[in-house]
C-alpha positions as CSV (number, residue, x, y, z in Angstrom):
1,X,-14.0,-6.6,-15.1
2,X,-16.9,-4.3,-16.2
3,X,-18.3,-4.5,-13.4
4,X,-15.4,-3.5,-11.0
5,X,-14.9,-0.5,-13.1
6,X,-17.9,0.7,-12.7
7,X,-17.9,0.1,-9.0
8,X,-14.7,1.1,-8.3
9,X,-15.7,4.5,-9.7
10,X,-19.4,5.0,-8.7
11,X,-17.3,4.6,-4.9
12,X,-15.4,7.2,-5.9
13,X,-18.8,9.7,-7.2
14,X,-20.2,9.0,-4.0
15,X,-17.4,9.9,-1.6
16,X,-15.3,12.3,-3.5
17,X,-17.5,15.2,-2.5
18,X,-17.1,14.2,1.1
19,X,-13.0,14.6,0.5
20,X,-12.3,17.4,-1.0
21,X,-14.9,18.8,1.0
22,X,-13.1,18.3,4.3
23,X,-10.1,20.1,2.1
24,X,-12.1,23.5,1.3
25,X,-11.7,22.1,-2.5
26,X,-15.4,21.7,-3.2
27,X,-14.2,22.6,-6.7
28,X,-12.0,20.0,-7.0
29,X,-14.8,17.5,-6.9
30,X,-17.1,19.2,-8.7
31,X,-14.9,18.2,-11.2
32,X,-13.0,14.7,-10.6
33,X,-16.8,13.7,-10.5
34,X,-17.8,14.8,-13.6
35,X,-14.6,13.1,-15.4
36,X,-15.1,10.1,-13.4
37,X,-19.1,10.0,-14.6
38,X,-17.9,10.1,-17.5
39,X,-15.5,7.0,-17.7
40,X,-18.8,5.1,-16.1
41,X,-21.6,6.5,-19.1
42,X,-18.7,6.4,-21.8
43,X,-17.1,3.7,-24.0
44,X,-13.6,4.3,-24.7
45,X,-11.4,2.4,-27.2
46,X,-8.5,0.9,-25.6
47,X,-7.3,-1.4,-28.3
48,X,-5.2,0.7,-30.8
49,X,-4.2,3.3,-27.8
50,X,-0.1,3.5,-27.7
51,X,2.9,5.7,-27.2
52,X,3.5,8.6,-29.8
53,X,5.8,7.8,-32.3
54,X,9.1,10.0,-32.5
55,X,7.8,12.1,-35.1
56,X,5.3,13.7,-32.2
57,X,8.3,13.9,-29.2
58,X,8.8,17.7,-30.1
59,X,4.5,18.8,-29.7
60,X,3.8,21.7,-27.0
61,X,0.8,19.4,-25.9
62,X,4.2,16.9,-24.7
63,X,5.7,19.5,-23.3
64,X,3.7,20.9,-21.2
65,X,2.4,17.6,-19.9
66,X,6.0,16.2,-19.1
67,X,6.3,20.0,-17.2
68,X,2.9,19.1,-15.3
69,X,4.4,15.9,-14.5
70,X,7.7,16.8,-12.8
71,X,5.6,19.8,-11.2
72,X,3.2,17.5,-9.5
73,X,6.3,14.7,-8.5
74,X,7.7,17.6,-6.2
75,X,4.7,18.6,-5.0
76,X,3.8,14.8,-4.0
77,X,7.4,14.2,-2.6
78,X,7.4,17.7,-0.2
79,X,3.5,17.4,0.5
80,X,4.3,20.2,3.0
81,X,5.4,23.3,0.2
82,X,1.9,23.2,-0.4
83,X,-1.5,23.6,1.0
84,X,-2.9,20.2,-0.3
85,X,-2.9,16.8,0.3
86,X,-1.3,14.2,-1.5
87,X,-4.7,13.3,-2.7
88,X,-6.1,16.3,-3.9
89,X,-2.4,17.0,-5.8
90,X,-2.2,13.7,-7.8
91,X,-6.2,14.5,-9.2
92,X,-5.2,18.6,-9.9
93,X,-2.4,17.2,-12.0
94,X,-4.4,14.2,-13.5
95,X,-7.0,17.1,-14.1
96,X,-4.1,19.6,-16.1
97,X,-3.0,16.7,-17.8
98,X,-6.5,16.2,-19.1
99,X,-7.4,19.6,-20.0
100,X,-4.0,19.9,-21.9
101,X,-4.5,17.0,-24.0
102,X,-8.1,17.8,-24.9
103,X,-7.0,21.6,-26.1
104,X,-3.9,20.0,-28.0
105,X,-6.5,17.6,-29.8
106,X,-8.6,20.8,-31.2
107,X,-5.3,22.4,-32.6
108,X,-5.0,19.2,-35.0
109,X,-2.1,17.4,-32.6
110,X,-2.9,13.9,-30.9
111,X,-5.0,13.5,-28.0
112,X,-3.8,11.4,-25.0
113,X,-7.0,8.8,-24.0
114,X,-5.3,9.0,-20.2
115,X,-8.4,6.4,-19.0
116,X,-7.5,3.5,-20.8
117,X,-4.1,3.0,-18.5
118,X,-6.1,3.4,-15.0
119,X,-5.4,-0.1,-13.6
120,X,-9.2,-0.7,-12.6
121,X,-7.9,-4.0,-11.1
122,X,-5.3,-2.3,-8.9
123,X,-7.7,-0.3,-7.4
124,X,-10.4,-2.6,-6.9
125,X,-8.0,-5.3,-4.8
126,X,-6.5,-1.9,-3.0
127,X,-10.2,-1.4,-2.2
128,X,-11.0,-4.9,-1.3
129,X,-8.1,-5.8,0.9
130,X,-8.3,-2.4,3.1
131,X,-11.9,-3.4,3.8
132,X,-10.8,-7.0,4.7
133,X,-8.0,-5.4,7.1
134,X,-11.2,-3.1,8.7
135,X,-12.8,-6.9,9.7
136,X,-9.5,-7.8,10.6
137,X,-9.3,-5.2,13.1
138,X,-12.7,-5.1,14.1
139,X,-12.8,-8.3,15.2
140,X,-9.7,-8.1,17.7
141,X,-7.4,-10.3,15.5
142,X,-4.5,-7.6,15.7
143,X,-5.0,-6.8,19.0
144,X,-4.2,-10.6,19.6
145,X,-0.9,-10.1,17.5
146,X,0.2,-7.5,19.2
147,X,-0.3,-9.4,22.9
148,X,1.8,-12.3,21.6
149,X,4.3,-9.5,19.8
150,X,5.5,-8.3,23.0
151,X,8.7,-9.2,25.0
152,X,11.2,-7.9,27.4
153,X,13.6,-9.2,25.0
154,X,14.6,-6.3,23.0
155,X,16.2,-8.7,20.6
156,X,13.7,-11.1,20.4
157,X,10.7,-9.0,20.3
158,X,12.2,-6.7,17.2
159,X,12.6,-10.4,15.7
160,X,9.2,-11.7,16.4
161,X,8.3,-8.1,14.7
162,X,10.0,-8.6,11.2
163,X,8.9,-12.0,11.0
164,X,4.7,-11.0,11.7
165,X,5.0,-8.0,9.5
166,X,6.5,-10.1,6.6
167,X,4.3,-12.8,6.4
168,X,1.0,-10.4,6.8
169,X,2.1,-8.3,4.0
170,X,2.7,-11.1,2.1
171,X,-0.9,-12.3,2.4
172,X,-2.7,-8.9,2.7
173,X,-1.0,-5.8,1.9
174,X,2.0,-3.7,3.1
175,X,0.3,-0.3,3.1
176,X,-2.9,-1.8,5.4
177,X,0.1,-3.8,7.4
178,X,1.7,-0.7,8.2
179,X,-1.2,1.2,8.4
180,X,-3.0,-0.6,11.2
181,X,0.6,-2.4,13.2
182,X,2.4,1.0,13.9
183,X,0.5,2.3,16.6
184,X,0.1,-0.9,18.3
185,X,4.3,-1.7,18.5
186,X,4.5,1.5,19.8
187,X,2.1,0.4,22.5
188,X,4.0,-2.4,23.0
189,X,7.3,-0.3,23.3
190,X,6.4,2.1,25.4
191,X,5.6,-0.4,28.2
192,X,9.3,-1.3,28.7
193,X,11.7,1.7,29.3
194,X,14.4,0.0,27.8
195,X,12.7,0.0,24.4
196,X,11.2,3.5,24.9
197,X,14.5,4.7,25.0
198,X,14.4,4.1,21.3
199,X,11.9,3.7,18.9
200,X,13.4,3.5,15.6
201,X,14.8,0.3,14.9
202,X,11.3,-1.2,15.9
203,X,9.7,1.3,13.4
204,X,12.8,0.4,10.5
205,X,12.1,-3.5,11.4
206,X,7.9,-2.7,10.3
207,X,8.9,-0.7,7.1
208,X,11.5,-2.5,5.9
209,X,10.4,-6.4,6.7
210,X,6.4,-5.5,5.0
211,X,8.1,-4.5,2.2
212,X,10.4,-7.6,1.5
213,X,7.8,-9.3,2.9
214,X,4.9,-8.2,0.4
215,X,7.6,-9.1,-2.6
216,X,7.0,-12.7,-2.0
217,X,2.7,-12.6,-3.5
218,X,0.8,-10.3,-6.2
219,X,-1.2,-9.4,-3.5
220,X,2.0,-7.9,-1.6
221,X,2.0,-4.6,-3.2
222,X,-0.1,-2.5,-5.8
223,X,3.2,-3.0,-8.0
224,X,3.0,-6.5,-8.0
225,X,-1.1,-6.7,-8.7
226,X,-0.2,-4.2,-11.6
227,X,2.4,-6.2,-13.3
228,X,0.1,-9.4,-12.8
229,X,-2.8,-7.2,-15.0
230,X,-0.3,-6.8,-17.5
231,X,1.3,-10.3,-18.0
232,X,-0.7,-12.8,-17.7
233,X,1.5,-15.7,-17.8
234,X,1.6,-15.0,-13.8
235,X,-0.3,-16.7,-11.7
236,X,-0.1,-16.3,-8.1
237,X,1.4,-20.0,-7.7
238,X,4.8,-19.3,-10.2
239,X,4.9,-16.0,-8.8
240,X,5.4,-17.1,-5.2
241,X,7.8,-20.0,-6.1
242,X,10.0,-17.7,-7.8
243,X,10.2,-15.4,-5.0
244,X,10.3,-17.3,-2.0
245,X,14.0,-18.1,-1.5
246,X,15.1,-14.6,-2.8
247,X,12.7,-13.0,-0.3
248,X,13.7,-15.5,2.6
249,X,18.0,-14.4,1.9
250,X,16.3,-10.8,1.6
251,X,14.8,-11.1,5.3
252,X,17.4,-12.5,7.0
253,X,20.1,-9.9,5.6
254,X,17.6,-7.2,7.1
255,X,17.0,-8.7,10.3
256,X,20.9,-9.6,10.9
257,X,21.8,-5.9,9.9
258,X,18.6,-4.6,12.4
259,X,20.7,-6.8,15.0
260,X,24.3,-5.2,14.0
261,X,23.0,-2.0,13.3
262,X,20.8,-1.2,16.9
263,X,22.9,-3.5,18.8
264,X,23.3,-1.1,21.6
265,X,19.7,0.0,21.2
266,X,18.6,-3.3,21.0
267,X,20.9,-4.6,24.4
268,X,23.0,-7.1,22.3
269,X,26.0,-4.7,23.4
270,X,26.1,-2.3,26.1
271,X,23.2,-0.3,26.4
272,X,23.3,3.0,24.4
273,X,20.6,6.1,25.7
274,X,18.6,7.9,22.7
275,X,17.4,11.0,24.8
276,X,14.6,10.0,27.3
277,X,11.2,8.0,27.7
278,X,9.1,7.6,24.9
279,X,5.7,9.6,25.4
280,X,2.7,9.3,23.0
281,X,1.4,12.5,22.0
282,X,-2.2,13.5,23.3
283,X,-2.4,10.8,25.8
284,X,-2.5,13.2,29.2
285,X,-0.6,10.9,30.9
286,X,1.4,7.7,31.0
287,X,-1.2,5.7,32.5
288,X,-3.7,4.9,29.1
289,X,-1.3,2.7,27.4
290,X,-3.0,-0.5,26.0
291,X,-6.4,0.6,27.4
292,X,-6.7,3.3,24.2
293,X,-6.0,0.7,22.0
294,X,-8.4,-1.8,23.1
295,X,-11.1,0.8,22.7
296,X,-9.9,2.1,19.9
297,X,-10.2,-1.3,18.1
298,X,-11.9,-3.9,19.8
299,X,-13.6,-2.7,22.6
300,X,-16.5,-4.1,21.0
301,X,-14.9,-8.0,21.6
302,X,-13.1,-7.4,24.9
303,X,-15.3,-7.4,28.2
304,X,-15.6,-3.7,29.1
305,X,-14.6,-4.3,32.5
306,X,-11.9,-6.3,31.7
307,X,-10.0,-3.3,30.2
308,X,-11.4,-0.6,32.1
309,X,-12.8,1.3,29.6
310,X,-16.2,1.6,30.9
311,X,-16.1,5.2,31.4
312,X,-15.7,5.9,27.8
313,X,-19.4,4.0,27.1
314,X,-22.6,4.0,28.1
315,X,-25.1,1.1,29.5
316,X,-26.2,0.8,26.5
317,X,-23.4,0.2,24.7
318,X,-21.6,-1.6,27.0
319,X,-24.5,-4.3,26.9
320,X,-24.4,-3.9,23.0
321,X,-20.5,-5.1,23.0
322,X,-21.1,-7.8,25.4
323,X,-23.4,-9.9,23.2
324,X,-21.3,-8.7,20.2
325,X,-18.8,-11.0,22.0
326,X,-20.9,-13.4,22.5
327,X,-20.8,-14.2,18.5
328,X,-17.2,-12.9,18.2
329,X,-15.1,-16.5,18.0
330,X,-18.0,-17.6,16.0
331,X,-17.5,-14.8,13.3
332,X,-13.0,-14.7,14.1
333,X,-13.6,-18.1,13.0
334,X,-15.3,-17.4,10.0
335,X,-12.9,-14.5,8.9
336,X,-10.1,-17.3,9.0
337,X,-12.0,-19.3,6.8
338,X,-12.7,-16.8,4.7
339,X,-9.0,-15.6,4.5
340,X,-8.1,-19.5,3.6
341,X,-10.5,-19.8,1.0
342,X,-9.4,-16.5,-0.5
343,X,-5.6,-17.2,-0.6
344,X,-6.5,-20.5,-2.5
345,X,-8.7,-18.6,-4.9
346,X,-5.3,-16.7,-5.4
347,X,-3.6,-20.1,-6.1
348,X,-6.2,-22.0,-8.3
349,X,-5.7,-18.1,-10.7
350,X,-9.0,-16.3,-9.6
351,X,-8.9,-13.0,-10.2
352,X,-7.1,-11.3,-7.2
353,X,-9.3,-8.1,-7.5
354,X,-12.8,-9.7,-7.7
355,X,-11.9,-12.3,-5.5
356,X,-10.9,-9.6,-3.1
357,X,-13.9,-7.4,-3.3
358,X,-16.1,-10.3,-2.4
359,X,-14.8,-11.5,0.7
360,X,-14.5,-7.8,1.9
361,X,-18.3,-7.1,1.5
362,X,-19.2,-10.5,2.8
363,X,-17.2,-10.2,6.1
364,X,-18.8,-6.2,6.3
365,X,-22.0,-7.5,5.6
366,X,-21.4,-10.5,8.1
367,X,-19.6,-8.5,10.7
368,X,-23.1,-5.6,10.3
369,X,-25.9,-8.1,11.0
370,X,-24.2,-9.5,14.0
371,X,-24.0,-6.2,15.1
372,X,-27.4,-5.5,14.7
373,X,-28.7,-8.6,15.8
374,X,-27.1,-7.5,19.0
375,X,-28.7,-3.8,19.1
376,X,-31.8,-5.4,17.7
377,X,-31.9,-8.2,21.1
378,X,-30.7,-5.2,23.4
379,X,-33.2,-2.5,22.1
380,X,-35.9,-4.0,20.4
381,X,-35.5,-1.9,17.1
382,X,-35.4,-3.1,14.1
383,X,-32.6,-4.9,12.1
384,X,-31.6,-2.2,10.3
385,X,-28.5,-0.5,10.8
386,X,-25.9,1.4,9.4
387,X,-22.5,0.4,10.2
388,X,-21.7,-0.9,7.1
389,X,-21.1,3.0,6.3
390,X,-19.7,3.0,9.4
391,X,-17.4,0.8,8.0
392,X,-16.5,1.9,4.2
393,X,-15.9,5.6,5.9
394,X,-13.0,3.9,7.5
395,X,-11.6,2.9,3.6
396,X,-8.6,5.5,2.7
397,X,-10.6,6.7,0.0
398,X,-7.6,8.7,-0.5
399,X,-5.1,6.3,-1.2
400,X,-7.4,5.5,-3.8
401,X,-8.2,9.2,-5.1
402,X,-3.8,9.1,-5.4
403,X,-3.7,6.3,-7.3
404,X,-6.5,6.7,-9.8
405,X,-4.6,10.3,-10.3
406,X,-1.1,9.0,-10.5
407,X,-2.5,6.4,-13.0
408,X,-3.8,9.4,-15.1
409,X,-0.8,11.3,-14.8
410,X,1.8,8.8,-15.9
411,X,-0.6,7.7,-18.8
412,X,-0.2,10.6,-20.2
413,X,3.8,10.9,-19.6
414,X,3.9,7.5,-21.5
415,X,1.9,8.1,-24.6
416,X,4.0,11.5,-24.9
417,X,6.7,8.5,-26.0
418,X,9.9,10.1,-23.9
419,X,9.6,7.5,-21.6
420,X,9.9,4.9,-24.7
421,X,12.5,6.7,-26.4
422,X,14.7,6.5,-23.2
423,X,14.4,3.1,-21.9
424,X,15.2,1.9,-25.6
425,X,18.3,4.2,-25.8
426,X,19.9,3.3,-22.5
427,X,19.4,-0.6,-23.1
428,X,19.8,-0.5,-26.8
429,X,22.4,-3.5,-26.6
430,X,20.0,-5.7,-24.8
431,X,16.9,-4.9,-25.5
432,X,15.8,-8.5,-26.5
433,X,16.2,-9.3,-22.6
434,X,17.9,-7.0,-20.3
435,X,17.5,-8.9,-17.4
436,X,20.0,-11.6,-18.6
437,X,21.7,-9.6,-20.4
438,X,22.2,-6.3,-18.9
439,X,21.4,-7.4,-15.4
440,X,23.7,-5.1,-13.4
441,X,22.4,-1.6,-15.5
442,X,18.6,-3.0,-15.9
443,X,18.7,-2.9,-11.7
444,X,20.5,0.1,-11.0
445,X,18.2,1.7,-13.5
446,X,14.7,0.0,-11.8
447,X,16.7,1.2,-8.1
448,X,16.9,5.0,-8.9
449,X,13.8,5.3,-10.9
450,X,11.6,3.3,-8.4
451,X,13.3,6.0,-5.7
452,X,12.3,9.1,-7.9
453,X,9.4,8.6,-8.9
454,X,8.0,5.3,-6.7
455,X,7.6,2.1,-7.9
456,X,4.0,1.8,-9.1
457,X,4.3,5.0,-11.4
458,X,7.8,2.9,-12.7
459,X,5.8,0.4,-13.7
460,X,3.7,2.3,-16.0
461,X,6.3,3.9,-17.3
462,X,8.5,1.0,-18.7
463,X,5.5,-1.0,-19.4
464,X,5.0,0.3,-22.7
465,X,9.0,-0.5,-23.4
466,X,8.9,-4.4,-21.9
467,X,5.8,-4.8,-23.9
468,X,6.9,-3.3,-27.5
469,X,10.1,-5.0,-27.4
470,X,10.5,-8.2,-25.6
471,X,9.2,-11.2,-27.0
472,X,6.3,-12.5,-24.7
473,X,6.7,-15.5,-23.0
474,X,8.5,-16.8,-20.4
475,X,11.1,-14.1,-21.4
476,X,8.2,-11.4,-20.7
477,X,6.9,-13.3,-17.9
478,X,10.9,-13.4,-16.6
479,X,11.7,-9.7,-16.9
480,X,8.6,-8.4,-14.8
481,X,9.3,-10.4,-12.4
482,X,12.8,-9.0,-12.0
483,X,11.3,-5.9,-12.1
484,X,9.2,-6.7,-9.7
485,X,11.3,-7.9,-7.0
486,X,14.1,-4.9,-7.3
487,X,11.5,-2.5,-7.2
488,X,10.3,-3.6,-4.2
489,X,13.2,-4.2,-2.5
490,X,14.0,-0.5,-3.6
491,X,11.2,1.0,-1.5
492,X,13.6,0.4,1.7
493,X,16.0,2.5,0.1
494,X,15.5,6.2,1.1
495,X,12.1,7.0,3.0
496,X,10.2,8.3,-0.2
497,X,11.1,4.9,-1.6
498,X,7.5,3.4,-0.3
499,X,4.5,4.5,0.5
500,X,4.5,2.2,3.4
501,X,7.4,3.8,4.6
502,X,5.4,7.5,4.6
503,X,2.7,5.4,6.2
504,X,4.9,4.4,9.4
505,X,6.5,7.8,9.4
506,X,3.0,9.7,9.4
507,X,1.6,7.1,11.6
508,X,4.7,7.6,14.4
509,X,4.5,10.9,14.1
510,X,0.9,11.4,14.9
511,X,1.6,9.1,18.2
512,X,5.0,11.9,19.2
513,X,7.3,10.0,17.9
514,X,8.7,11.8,15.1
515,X,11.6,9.6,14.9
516,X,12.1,7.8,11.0
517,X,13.0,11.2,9.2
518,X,14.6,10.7,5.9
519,X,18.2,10.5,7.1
520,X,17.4,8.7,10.1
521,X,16.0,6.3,7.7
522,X,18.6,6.4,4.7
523,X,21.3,5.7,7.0
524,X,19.8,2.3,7.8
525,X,18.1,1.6,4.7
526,X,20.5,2.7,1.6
527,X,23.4,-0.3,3.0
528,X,20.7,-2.8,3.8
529,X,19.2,-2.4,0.1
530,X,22.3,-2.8,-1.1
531,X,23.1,-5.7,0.5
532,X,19.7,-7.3,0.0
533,X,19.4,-6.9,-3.8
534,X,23.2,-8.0,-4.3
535,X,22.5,-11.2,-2.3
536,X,19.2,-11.7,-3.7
537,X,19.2,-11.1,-7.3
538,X,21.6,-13.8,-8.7
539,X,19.1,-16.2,-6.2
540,X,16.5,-14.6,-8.2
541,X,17.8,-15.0,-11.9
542,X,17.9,-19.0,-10.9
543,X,15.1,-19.5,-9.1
544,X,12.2,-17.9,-11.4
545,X,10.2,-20.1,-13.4
């Protein structure tokens, strides 16, 4: 665990500068970097750290931080009132939080130790599985998804699209799932003029299914890892059993509704016009479709003449790709092995992170000497070569940068003890276990909080209350679980429920199809939440073990 602190972090010395660079914010990193050097060279005391007591509700140092906190939630929810990334806001407010705390500490009043709650295993498996989804791609995996994805059957094909985006986010991840799949079903939409006509529901059906989807594995969801790190009766065998039929009912209530809901769209009934053909934004023309995305993702194990991208690519190149495919069912093969032996790792209680950050750098490493070998038998140079950088520059270091700020942020909002003091108030009369015995409050309550201020930040938040007054146990183990599940479901709720639902929404944007805006969204997702949690929750309460 030492040691994927330490990496984690040493990741983030090195490419921080590089990030805030890009955002005119050189002083930004000037001084995440220092902080972070210091969580590597330092030993902090974690043991005794906890929530103020009552007595210390009332200090400015609180005060001010709780004021930081809700400043820096706007700012992250309306990302466009300000001049700064999502990124660069959560570490400016992790970095306020910080210098508050240490200028309270010299006035006599309690100093908040924010780095003992960063979930250095939520990062590190966040990190791991977006590298693993890089190889993924590389290798032309999702490039074969997407050929066998596509249909004339509007129907079917928004089907066989909630079905692949479930079970993938289940294994990998839903952010990476909807990171890498939304471009590609647009491709596949906007080769059949009935479905151009409108996007949406395809877009709702990826957002919506990776979500329920990744609420069936702790490797789902950074939520779901978190609450794993905290209680460790999990394992990723009970966890999985006791979601399986509740996310199954979940699924099929979506799907049905996507059905009902689009029907026109979707040519079950009539066949109701959105407002024209579907164009992707900064394509020139019609006539690229597919073509881009082969070379923008596996060019490298599809023959170049094949897809008729040879103009984009020199001799060289060309000749460099085709003995990369040579090798590339050889290493496909090996990336499913991998992938197999990683998910049983899962099973057997491995560490999800560690486990995770191995088979990432192994595939890289893998994936970079058969690429070499092949620039090495084409050129005669040596063996050295540097796409593994190419590589880790692909990582969303700054979904990353969020996190580690969010974590610092809401650390510091918990030991101010408000957020203590409220979840015991509000379920005072069954506090002993509120999910048996308040269930009905306990998930409206995990519903409106996981939509104000996200899911993973909720699950800080009311850790320190499950943990201080729940008996652990099966009880414990019980409650998290429920939390778990609602609070995912809850991402489909409104469109700043998840991040995988900004994700798809950026993503769709960036291609000209601004199409899943918040009330386009809501007015799908608020009834289909509704109807999933109410169906699947008294599953739930039965089925977890």
């Amino acid at each position: 665990k030492n040691f994927l602190k330490n990496f984690i972090f040493l990741n983030y010395i090195f490419h921080l500068p590089n990030i805030f660079n890009k955002m005119k914010l050189e002083w930004v990193s000037v001084a995440i970097t220092l902080i972070l050097t210091k969580r590597v060279l330092a030993e902090f005391d974690c043991e005794d750290v906890s929530a103020s007591d009552e007595g210390n509700l009332g200090q400015t140092a609180s005060i001010i931080i709780l004021i930081i906190y809700g400043i820096e939630w706007f700012v992250l929810l309306f990302p466009k009132m300000v001049p700064l990334a999502r990124p660069a806001s959560s570490m400016l407010g992790a970095v306020l939080c910080l210098l508050t705390s240490e200028v309270a500490s010299k006035f006599g009043t309690e100093s908040f130790n924010a780095f003992c709650f960063i979930d250095y295993d939520t990062l590190a498996l966040l990190f791991g599985l977006m590298l693993i989804v890089v190889m993924i791609d590389e290798s032309g995996i999702l490039l074969m998804i997407e050929m066998k994805l596509e249909s004339k059957i509007r129907w079917w094909f928004i089907t066989k699209v909630c079905f692949v985006c479930a079970v993938l986010s289940a294994i990998v991840m839903n952010d990476t799932i909807c990171l890498f799949f939304t471009k590609p079903i647009l491709e596949a939409v906007r080769k059949h003029p009935n479905m151009a006509e409108n996007p949406l529901p395809y877009l709702l059906a990826l957002s919506s299914n990776s979500n329920i989807g990744s609420a069936l594995t702790i490797t789902g969801n950074p939520q779901n890892a978190m609450i794993a790190s905290i209680e460790e009766t999990i394992t990723y065998y009970n966890f999985m059993v006791s979601m399986a039929i509740p996310c199954v009912i979940a699924w099929f209530v979506n799907w049905l509704m996507l059905l009902v809901w689009y029907r026109h769209s979707l040519g079950i009934v009539g066949g109701k016009k959105y407002g024209g053909q579907m164009t992707m934004k900064n394509e020139g023309s019609n006539t690229r479709g597919s073509e881009d995305f082969c070379t923008r993702n596996c060019a490298c194990l599809i023959p170049a003449e094949d897809k008729n991208i040879s103009h984009n690519l020199d001799e060289e190149e060309l000749a460099i790709r085709k003995d990369t495919l040579a090798a590339g069912n050889t290493y496909k093969l090996f990336l499913v092995l991998g992938i197999v032996l990683m998910i049983v790792g899962f099973f057997i209680g491995i560490n999800v992170a560690g486990i995770s950050v191995g088979f990432g750098i192994i595939f890289m490493c893998t994936r970079t000497v058969i690429s070499s070998r092949a620039k090495a038998k084409r050129s005669q140079t040596s063996l050295i070569d540097s796409d593994s950088e190419k590589y880790l520059e692909t990582i969303d270091w700054g979904l990353l940068v969020l996190f580690t700020g969010l974590f610092i942020m809401i650390s510091a909002t918990v030991q101010t003890g408000y957020p203590d003091a409220f979840f015991r108030t509000i379920f005072d009369a069954c506090k002993e276990d509120p999910t048996h015995q308040c269930t009905v409050l306990f998930a409206i309550m995990i519903v409106l909080f996981s939509n104000i201020i996200s899911n993973v930040p909720l699950i800080l938040l009311i850790k320190g209350y499950i943990g201080g007054t729940i008996k652990q146990g099966v009880v414990s183990r019980n409650n998290w679980m429920f939390i778990s599940w609602v609070c995912t479901l809850a991402g489909n709720f409104i469109l700043l429920g998840s991040a995988a639902n900004l994700i798809v929404a950026d993503q769709a944007r960036q291609a000209g199809q601004d199409v899943l805006s918040t009330i386009n969204h809501g007015k799908f997702g608020i009834p289909s939440t509704f109807a999933c949690i109410c169906l699947g929750v008294p599953v739930l309460l039965k089925t977890m073990i």
